[in-house]
C-alpha positions, 0 to 999 in steps of 0.5 A, a space after each residue: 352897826 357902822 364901820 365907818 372910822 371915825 376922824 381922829 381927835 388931837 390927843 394930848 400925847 406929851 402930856 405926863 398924865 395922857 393914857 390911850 383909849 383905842 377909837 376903833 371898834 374890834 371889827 375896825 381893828 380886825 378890818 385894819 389888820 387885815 390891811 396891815 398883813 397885807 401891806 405892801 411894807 410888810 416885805 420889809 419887815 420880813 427882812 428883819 430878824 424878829 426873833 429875840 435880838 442877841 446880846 452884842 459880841 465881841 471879835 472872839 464871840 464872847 458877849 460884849 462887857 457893856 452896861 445893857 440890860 434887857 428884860 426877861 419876859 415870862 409870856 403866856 402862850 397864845 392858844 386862840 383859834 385863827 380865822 381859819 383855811 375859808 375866813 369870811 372877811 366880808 363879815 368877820 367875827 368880832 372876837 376871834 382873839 382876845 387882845 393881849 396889850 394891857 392899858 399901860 403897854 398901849 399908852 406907852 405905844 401911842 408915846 411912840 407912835 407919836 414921836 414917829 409919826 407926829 401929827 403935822 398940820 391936818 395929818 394926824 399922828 399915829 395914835 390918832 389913827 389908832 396904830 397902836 390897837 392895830 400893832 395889838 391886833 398884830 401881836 394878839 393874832 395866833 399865827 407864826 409871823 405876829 407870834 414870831 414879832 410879839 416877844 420883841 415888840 413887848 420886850 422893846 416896849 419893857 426895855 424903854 420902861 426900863 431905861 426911863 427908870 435907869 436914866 431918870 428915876 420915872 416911867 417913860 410915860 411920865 418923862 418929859 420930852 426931852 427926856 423921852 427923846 434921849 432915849 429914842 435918839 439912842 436906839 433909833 438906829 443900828 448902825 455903826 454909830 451905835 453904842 454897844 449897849 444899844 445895839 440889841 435894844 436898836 435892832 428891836 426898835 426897828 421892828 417896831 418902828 416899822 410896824 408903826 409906820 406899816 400900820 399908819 399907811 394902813 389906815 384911809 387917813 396914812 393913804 390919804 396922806 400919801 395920796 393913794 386913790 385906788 380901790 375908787 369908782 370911776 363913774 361912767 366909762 373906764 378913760 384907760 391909760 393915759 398915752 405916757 402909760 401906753 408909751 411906758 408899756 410898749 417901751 418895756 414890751 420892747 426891750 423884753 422882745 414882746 412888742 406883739 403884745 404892745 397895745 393898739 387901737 382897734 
């Protein structure tokens, strides 16, 4: 069995009648999550407060009188063993969890991911590399950080299904574009411009946000992208570092008061 990725293909993500199928193998997600945890984006994402958000409130701390509404999720715990204090990541299991997304909750997803990060030119979108089977692999994993990001990440998710129905009598799925766009226009942000009954659903959407974003640049197409090139070989000798990477060190070394430690040529 390989794991090499396979190239994405164009998918048909405005079209109404459009569902997700993941192109990853378990044991590429499982690859790719690992790559997500440790992600050098992930720090960001630990600033946010994952916890559920709070209803807004006003200056006397009473709950703000708006038209919000957020969805009261009755989720089963998850009671699946983790990898364990010795994993073997050189050959990980293929189930070590079972996911826990179902086909709607992914295409809705990948409807997301796709307006975040659309496809541009040779680019791909995130759906076309997979990000929403990696933010599965994400919520589905039975450790404190993806347990603590999963409530939010699904209640965001039922939130938008929600207010596609409120606004336009329909899915989100099933939206048009457009339709689609207003929505996300208002929760894209949380900042002083936002409306108060968007003001829970925003600060939830920004770790969803982030989650896409993380998972793209996880994958070899979002490196590509950003022309990352390490974890590369180098045939035949090591070049070392160019002379404006030695001045920089030893310009640093200095003003640390460490110059003994400045590299010279032997």
């Amino acid at each position: 069995m390989t794991d090499e990725i396979k190239q994405p293909e164009v998918r048909a993500a405005d079209d109404t009648n459009y569902r997700y199928q993941s192109g990853l193998s378990r044991r590429q997600s499982l690859k790719l999550l690992a790559a997500l945890a440790a992600s050098t984006m992930l720090p960001t994402l630990s600033g946010c407060d994952s916890a559920p958000p709070a209803a807004p409130a006003d200056a006397a701390g009473k709950v703000a009188a708006t038209t919000e509404h957020w969805p009261e999720l009755n989720l089963k715990a998850i009671t699946a063993k983790g990898y364990g204090t010795d994993p073997n990541m050189i050959l990980p299991p293929e189930s070590p969890w079972p996911l826990t997304m179902s086909a709607a909750q992914l295409t809705l997803l990948a409807l997301l991911s796709d307006i975040l990060i659309p496809r541009e030119g040779d680019v791909p979108s995130a759906s076309e590399v997979d990000a929403p089977a990696i933010i599965d692999e994400w919520i589905s994993a039975p450790y404190p950080r993806q347990q603590q990001d999963r409530p939010v990440i699904l209640a965001a998710l039922a939130w938008i299904d929600d207010e596609a129905t409120l606004r336009f009598g329909s899915s989100f799925t099933t939206l048009k574009r457009e339709q689609r766009l207003a929505i996300i226009d208002d929760i894209a942000f949380d900042n002083a411009q936002t409306k108060p009954q968007f003001q829970r659903i925003a600060k939830a959407f920004a770790l969803l946000r982030g989650l896409v974003v993380a998972a793209f640049f996880s994958t070899p197409q979002g490196t590509k992208d950003i022309g990352y090139v390490g974890n590369t070989a180098i045939g035949g000798d090591y070049p070392g570092p160019t002379p404006e990477a030695k001045a920089h060190l030893d310009k640093m070394l200095a003003e640390l008061g460490l110059k003994q430690f400045a590299w010279q040529a032997v």
